[in-house]
N, C-alpha and C positions, 0 to 999 in steps of 0.2 A: 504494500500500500504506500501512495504518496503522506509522505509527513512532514510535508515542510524542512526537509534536512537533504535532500537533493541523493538521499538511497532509495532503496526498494526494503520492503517489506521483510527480506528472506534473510538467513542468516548474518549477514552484514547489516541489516538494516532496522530500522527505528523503533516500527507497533510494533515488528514482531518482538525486542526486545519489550518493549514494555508490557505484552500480553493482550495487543490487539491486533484484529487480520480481518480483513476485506479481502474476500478471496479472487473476486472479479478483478482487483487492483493490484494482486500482489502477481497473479498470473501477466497481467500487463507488465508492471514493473519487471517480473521475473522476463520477460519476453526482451524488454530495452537490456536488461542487464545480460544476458546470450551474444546482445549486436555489440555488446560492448565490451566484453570479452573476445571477439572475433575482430572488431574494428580498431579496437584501440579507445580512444575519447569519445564517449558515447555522447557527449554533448554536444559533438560536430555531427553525431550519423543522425540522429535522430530529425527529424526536421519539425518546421512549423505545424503541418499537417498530424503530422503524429501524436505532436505535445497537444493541439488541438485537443483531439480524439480525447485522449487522456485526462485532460484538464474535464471536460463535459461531464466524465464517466466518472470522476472522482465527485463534481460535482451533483450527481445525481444519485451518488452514494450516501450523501452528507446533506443531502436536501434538509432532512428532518433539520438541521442546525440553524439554518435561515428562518424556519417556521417559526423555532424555536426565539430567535431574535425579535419576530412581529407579536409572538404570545406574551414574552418580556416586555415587550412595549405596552400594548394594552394593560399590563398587570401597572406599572408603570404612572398609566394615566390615570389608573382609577383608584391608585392606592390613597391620596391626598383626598379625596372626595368618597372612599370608604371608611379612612381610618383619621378620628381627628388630630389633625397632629399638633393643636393647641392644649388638649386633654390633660392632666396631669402630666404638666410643665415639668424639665429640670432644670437647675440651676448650677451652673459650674461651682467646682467646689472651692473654698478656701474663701469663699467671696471676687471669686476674678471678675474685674472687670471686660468685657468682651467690645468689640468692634461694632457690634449688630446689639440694637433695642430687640425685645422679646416678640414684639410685634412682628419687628423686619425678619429675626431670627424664622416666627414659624412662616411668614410667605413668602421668603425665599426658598424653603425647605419645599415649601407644595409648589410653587411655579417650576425649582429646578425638577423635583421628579417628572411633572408633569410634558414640562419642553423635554424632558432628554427621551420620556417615556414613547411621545409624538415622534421622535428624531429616530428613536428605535425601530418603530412601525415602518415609516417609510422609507429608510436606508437598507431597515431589514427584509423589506417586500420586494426594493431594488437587487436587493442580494440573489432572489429566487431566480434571477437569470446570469447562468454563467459570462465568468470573465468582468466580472465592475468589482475588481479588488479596493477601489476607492471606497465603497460604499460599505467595503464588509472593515477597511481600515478606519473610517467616520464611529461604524459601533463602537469600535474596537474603543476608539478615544471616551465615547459615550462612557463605555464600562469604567473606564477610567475618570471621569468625570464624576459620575456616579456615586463610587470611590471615597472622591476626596470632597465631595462639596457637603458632607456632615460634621466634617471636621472645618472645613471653610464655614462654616453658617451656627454653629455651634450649634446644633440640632437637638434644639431643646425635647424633645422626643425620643424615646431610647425605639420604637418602633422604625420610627422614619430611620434612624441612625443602622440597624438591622437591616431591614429593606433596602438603603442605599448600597451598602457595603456588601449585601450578600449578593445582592443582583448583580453590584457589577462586576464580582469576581468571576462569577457565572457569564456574564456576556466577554467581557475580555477572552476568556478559554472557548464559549464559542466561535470566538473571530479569527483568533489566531494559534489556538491549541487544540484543539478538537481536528479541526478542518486541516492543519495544516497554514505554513502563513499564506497570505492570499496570492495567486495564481505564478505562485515560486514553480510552477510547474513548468510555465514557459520559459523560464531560463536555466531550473536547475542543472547542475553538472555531475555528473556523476564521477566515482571516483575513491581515492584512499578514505579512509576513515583513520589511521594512523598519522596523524604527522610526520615527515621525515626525519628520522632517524631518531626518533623518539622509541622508545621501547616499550611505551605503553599510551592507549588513548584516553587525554585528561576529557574528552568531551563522551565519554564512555555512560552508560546506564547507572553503572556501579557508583561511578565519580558524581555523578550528580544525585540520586539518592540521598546521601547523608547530606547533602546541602540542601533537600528539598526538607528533610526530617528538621535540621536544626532551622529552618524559617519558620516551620509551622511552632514548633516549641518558643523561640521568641515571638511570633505573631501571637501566642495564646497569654502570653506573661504581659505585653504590649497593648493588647486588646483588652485585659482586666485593669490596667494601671488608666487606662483612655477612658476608659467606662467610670472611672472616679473621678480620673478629672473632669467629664462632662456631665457628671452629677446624677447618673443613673444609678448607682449604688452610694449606698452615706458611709460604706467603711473599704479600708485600705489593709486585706490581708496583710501580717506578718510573722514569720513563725520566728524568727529571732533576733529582729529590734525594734517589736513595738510601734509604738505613735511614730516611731523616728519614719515609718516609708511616708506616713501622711506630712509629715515635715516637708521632706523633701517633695513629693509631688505637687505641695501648694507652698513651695518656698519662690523667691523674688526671683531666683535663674529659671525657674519651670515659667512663673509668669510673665518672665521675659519674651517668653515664643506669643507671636501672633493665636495660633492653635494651642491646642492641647500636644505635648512635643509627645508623651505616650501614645494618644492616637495614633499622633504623624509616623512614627517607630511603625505600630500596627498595619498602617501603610505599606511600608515602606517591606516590610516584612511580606507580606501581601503579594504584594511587585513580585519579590525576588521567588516566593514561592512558585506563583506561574511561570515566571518565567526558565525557573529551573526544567519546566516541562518542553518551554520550549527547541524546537529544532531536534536532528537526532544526530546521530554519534560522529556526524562530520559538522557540526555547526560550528567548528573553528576553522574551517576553510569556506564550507557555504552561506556564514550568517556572521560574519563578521562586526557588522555592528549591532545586534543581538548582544553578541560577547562583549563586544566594549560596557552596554547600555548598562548589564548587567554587572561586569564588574565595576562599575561605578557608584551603583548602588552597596556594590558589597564590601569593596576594599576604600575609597576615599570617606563613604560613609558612614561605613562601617567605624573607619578610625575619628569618625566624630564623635558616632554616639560611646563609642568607649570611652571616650577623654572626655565627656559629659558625666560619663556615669563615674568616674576615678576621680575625676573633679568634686562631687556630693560631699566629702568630708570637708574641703577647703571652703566650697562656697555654702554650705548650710550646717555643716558640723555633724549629721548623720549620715544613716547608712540604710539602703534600702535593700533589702531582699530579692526583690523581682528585677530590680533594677541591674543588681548585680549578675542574676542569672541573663540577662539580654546583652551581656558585654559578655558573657562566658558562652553564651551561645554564639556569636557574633566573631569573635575572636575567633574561634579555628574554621570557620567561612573563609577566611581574606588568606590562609595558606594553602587550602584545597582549591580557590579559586584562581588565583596566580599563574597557577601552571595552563591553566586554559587560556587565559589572556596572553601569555606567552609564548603558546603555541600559534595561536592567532596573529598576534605581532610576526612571529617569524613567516607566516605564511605571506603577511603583507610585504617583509621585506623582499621574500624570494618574489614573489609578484611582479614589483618593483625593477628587479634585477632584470627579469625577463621582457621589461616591459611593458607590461598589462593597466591596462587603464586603471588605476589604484580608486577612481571616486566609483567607479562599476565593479571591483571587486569589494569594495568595502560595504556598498550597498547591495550588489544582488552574488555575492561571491566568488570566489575564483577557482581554475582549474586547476587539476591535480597535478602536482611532479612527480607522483610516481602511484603505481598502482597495486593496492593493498587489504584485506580486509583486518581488521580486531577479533584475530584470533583468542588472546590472552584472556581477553575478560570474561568473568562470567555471565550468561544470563539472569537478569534483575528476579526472572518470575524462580529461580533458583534459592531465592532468598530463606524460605521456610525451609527448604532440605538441608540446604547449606547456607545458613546463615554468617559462618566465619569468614569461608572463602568468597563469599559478597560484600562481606564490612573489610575484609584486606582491601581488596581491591576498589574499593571506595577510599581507602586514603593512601592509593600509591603516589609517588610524589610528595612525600610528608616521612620523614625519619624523625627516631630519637635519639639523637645524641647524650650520651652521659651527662654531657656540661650544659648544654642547653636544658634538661632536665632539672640536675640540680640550680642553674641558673634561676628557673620556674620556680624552686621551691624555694629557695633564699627572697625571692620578690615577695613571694607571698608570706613569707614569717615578716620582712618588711611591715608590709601592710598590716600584718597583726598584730608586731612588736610594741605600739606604744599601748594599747589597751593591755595587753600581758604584762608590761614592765609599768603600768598606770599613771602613763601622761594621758591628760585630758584630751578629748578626741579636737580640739579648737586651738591645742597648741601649737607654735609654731614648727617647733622639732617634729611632734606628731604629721603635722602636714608635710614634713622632709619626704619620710618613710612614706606616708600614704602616697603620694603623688610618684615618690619613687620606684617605690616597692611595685607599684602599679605596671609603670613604663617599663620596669627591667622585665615585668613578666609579659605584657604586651609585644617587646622585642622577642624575647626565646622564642615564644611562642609562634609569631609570625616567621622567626626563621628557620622554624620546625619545616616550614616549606624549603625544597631542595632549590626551588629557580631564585631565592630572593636568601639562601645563607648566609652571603658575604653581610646583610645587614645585622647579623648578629654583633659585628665591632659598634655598634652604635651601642653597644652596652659596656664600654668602656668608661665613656666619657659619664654615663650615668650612672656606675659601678664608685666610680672617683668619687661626684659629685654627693653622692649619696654619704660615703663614706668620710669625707670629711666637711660639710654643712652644718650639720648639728653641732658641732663643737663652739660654734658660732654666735649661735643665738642663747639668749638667755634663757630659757624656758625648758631646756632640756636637764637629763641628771647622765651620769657617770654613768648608768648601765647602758640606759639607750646611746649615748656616745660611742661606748666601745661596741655593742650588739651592731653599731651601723655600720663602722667600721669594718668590720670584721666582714660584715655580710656585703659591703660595696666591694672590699678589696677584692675579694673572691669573687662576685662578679664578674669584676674587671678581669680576671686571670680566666675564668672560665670563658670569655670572649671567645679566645684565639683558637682553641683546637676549632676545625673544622666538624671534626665528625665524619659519620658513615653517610655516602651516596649510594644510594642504591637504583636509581634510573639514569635513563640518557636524554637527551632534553637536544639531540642536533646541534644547530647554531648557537643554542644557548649553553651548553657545553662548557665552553672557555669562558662563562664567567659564574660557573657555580666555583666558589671559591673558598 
């Protein structure tokens, strides 16, 4: 079956790993994939005529999805005019001030369902004839729109806020993940699914798996901390520190955000989820900026919302629970994601080299150097017989070094050294270790990844820094001194071993280091 990832359905290719088959499409597919084995670049044999055919037949396979987008719509129009959504109001917690009066809040809430409900109807009725990828990319935004305009409108209603959110994660996957992305069929390429000279595929079933698991687990922590701060629930679980999570969710840096920054997280969580679905096991050669999109959400953003959440001690004086598990879910996202951006990158370089129009390969993808299937991995629908040998191979490209290990654990006795040694959590010494201890384990940790090693020396100068600061300020004692000491110096020395490589990564090769 076509999936949006420029394979065929059949042992190399997408549904079938994930445990879905269209048989009508896969025997197609299987058919292009015979001329392409015999031809060489099935993306030259094939022609317009063919991908035609194809494009129609997939399309008439997935009908249901477009329906589905017009029955969305209608649910949509009439959910404002079912459901009141002025009803027992909520109010943001902490007393926040918001952008929108309560008034504007609920009719921008009913007009937006309403226009985007309308917009689904007839984009999604345009969808029921093949080839208007416009019109199925317009929902698409819809879902996305959807999305985020309860979090934009502070959606005094926890219904409305449900309905928005749920539907449009549901339309988004019918536009672009269900179907496949839209009419990738007339340009897809067929081709390696291995990278060159990589020894394993980071855009694999297996590899993206545990990054689809750990979105949904912070999406759930994300989505309870959002629901407090939009005033749907009056209490702020915490199993151990107390009033201290409600501190910090309605402290001066949370109501600094335009939004609720927990929802936004829940968002953002959201995103990353579907799109983990997106494409299949060559989307780092056929979907290039897919890969960018999403490592952007995952790596640059990711290291926001960490240094927000490491931050809580310094700028509110507590410590949040849930908050902490969304930085521990988040964190080893951005070392299992690396190597797929990486692989991407090198295919753009070699692109490049050869000449190929780089703004056409970055948008609709580029052709193969060489021709290969992902024998190594295993199949995802494997997972309940062999659950091991699917979680290895969801974190190949990710080693433990001794030193980066213990590097890990000294950060984190850091971070717990001044409550143990009882400096107050508002201290200035206390903020040393907190903010340190934090960064040395956000290093190791990300360079637990093998493409991005060499930045484990950036725990040198934080290793020092850690270790002689505290001596400095007045607020600190003689234990925690030497405890920093001791634990930065070692740091600092644990830096330099490299460690074990266990994959090959091609052109990026010479600078795993």
């Amino acid at each position: 079956m076509y999936n949006g990832n420029g394979n065929d359905g059949m042992k190399g290719g997408g549904m079938g790993k994930r445990g879905v088959t269209r048989p009508m499409a896969e025997m197609q597919m299987q058919h292009g994939g015979q001329q392409h084995d015999k031809g060489g670049d099935n993306s030259m044999m094939m022609s317009d005529d063919m991908r035609s055919k194809m494009l129609h037949m997939h399309h008439m396979q997935t009908l249901w999805v477009y329906w589905a987008l017009v029955i969305f719509g209608i649910w949509m129009v009439i959910s404002p005019l079912t459901f009141d959504y002025g009803r027992a109001v909520a109010e943001p917690s902490g007393g926040r001030e918001v952008w929108l009066s309560l008034e504007q809040r609920i009719s921008f809430m009913k007009w937006s369902d309403i226009i985007s409900g309308l917009g689904l109807i007839f984009f999604g009725w345009r969808s029921l004839t093949p080839n208007r990828p416009y019109s199925l990319w317009i929902c698409c935004f819809i879902g996305i729109w959807l999305s985020m305009a309860p979090l934009l409108f502070w959606s005094p209603s926890e219904l409305a806020y449900l309905n928005g959110t749920l539907v449009g994660a549901l339309v988004i996957a019918l536009t672009v993940l269900i179907p496949g992305m839209p009419n990738m069929i007339m340009f897809m390429k067929m081709g390696s699914e291995k990278p060159p000279g990589w020894s394993y595929n980071p855009s694999s079933w297996p590899q993206r798996w545990i990054m689809i698991v750990l979105a949904f687990v912070g999406w759930l922590a994300s989505r309870y901390m959002g629901a407090f701060q939009l005033g749907y629930i009056d209490h702020a679980w915490d199993p151990f520190f107390g009033s201290s999570t409600r501190e910090v969710l309605n402290s001066d840096m949370s109501h600094a955000w335009p939004v609720s920054d927990a929802a936004l997280g829940s968002l953002a969580y959201t995103l990353e989820f579907l799109m983990g679905y997106m494409g299949g096991p060559s989307r780092w050669r056929t979907m290039p900026w897919m890969v960018l999109f999403f490592s952007i959400l995952v790596i640059p953003l990711g290291f926001v919302s960490i240094f927000l959440v490491i931050s809580q001690p310094l700028a509110v004086g507590a410590w949040c629970t849930l908050c902490l598990v969304t930085a521990a879910v988040m964190l080893p996202m951005i070392p299992l994601q690396l190597d797929e951006v990486t692989a991407m990158g090198q295919h753009m370089v070699q692109a490049k080299r050869r000449g190929d129009n780089l703004w056409e390969v970055f948008w609709k993808g580029g052709k193969p150097f060489e021709q290969n299937q992902d024998e190594r991995s295993p199949e995802i629908m494997e997972f309940p017989q062999k659950p091991g040998k699917v979680f290895r191979a969801s974190i190949w490209g990710m080693s433990f070094p001794w030193a980066l290990v213990l590097a890990t654990a000294v950060g984190l006795w850091l971070m717990f050294a001044p409550g143990v040694l009882g400096i107050p959590i508002k201290a200035t010494a206390a903020d040393i270790n907190h903010m340190g201890g934090a960064l040395i384990v956000v290093v190791a940790v990300t360079c637990m990844g093998e493409v991005i090693r060499a930045g484990r020396y950036l725990n040198v100068p934080l290793g020092l820094a850690v270790a002689v600061w505290p001596w400095f300020v007045e607020d600190s004692t003689l234990a925690l001194n030497i405890s920093s000491a001791v634990a930065g110096l070692l740091v600092a020395v644990l830096s330099f071993p490299r460690g074990v490589i266990t994959e090959k990564y091609g052109l990026w090769d010479k600078y795993v280091k």
